[in-house]
N, C-alpha and C positions, 0 to 999 in steps of 0.2 A: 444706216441707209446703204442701200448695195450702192456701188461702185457706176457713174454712169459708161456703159459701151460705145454708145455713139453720139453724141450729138451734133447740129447742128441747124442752122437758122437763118433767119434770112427777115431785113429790116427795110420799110417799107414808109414815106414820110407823103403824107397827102393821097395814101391809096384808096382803093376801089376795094369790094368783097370781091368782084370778077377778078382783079390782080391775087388778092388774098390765096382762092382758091387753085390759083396756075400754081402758087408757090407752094403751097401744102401740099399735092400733086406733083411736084417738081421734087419735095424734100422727099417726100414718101418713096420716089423711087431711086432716088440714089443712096437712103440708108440702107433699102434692101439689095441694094448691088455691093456695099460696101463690109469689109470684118470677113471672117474667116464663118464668124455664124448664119444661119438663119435668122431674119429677125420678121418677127410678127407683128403685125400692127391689127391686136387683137381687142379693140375697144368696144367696152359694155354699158356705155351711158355717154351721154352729151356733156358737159358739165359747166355749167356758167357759172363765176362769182362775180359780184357787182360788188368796186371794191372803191370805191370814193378814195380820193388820193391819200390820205391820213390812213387807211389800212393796210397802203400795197405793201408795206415789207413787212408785215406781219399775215397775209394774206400768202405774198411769195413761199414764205417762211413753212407756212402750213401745209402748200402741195409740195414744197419740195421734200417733207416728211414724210407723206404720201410714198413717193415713189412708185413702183411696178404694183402696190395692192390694187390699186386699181387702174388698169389702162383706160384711158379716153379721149376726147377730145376736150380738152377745159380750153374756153373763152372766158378770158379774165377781162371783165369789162371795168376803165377808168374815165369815169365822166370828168372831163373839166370843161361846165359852162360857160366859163368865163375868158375864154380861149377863141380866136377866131376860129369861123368853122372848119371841120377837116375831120380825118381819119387816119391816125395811126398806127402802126400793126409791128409786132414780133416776133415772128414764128417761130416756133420750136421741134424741132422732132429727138425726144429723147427717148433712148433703150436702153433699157438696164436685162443684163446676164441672169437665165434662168436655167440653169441648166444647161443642157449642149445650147440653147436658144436664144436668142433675146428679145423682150417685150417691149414693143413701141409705140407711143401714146405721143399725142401732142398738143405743143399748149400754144394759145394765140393770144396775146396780149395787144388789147386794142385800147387806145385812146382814143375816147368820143369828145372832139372839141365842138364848142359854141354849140348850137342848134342839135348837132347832130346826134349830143348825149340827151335826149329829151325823143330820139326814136330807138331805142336801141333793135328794137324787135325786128325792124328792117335790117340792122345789122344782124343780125342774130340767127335768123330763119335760115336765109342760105345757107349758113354753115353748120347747122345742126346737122349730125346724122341720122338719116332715114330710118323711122321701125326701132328706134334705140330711146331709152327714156332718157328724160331731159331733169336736171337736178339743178337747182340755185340758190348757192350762198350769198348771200344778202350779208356785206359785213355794216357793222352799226346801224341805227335804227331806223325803220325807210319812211319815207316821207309819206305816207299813209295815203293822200290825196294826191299823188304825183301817177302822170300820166306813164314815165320811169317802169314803177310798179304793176299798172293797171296792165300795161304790155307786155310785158314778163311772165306773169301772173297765167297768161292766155295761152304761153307758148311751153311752159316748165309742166311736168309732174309734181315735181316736190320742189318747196319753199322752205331751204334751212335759214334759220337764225339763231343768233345767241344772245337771247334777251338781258345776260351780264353786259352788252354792251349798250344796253339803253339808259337814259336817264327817267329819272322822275316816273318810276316804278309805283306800284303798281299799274296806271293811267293808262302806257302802251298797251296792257293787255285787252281793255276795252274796243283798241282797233283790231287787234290780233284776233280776237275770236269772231270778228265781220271777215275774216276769211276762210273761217275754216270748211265753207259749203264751196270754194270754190275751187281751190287748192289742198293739197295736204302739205300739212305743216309741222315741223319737228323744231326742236329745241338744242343747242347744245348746253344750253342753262340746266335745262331738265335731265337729261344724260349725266351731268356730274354728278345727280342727286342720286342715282340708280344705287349705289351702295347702301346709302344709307337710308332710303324708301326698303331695300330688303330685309335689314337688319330691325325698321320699324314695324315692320308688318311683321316678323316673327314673336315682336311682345304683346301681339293677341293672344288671350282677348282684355288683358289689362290696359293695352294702351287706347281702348274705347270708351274710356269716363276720363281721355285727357281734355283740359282744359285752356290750357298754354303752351305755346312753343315757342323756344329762345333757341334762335340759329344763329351760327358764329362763321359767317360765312358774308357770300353776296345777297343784295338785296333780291339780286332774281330766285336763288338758291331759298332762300325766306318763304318770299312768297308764293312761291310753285309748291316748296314741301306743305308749307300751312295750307293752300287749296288742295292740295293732293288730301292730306288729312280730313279737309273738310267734306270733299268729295267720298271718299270711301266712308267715314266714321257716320256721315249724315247729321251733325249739329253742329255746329259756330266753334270758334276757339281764336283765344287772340297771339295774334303772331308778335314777336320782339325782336329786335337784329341787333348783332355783335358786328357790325363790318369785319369781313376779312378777307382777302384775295381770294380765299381757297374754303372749302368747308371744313371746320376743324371742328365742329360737335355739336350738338342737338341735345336740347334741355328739355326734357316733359314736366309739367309744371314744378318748376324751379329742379328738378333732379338730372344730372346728367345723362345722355345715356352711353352706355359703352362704346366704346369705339369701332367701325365695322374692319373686319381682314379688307386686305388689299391693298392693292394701290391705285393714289386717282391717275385718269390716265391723261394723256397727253393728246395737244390740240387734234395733231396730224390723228391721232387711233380714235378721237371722240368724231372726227368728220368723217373718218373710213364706216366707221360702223355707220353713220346717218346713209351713206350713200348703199347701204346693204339693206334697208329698207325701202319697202313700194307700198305700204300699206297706214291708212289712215292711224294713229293712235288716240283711241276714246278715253282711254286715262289719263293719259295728258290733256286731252282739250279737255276733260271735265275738272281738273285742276287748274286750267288758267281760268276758266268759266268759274270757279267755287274764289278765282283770288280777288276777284274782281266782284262776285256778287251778282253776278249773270247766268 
């Protein structure tokens, strides 16, 4: 991770978006008056995670991997409902060295207490930037019928998840596919499997009379590859799971198959590359639709 150049921030307990916004505006121009550089605050996207408190340091963790790939603005939203009501906030303005230059993006950590985690879209609006697309990590699995979502949902381009964090698998994908006409929606479940969906598809046309798959991996990893298979091959096959953190190999009816080049990659590179997509993908939704039988 490059070295950060400037930062600086500014905490804010029972605030207002109209406070929010003086200070992001306040920070903005004193990092550009500050350092020996130019620094650019050259942001390509909105970027919201909805990060329920059980994900924030693994959620922190993953932009802070990020770094300058991509400048933006991230609002990292932390509902806690059970909190009297109010509004939190921790502003950041970070730039990391590019050259003679440095790149600066900034991140707003908001705590939505009591009531207020139940509107977030009122928070959220103002602070979008204008003509910029809007991207939302969704960390663990959303409350399907939560008004939360339904708002989000209105105000986002793209809806990422990582369906390895849900439980009781297959069953989420049955709500997952009542969104796909309304948002676009990407995987990072589905991304880990990119290896080895390449390496499958190169043992055609043998691997079209398979009739079993044993994945040594997660149950999302399973049943994504097994709809993916189902979707392209066009007949049935029964799926088997090996739990494992990570995917370590793919069995076509009972035979291993070789292992694919590479390396898997990591959280921060699997959300950089989600956020470098704007366009629906029909092979994946036709592989959560074939896991599920929809």
């Amino acid at each position: 991770m490059a070295p950060t150049l400037i930062e600086d921030s500014w905490t804010g307990e029972d605030t207002t978006v109209a406070e929010i916004e003086r200070e992001l505006a306040r920070l903005r121009y004193e990092s550009s008056s500050e350092g020996s550089q130019p620094n650019l605050r050259t942001s390509v996207m909105t970027h919201i995670a909805w990060v329920p408190p059980q994900w924030q340091v693994a959620a922190e963790e993953t932009l802070s991997g990020m770094a300058e790939r991509h400048p933006s603005r991230t609002l990292l939203l932390v509902p806690k409902p059970d909190e009297p009501d109010g509004l939190d906030a921790l502003v950041s303005i970070r730039c990391f060295p590019v050259g003679d230059r440095a790149i600066c993006g900034e991140v707003v950590e908001l705590t939505l207490r009591g009531t207020r985690a139940a509107a977030p879209a009122s928070i959220v609006l103002p602070l979008l930037i204008s003509d910029l697309p809007v991207f939302c990590r969704w960390r663990g699995e959303p409350d399907w019928d939560s008004a939360e979502l339904d708002q989000l949902i209105g105000v986002i381009d793209r809806l990422i998840v990582d369906s390895t964090e849900w439980e009781k698998l297959p069953v989420p994908y049955e709500r997952l596919v009542q969104l796909f006409d309304h948002v676009v929606v990407s995987d990072i479940a589905w991304d880990r499997t990119e290896r080895w969906r390449t390496l499958l598809a190169s043992l055609w046309p043998e691997i079209g009379s398979v009739e079993r798959v044993r994945v040594h991996g997660t149950a999302a990893q399973a049943y994504l590859l097994a709809g993916w298979l189902r979707s392209r091959l066009g007949h049935d096959l029964e799926v088997e799971i090996d739990e494992h953190e990570t995917l370590e190999g793919v069995d076509l009816d009972g035979k291993p198959a070789k292992f694919p080049p590479g390396r898997p990659p990591g959280a921060s590179d699997v959300l950089s590359a989600q956020l470098d997509r704007f366009a629906r993908d029909r092979v994946y939704e036709d592989a959560v639709r074939a896991a599920v039988g929809v």
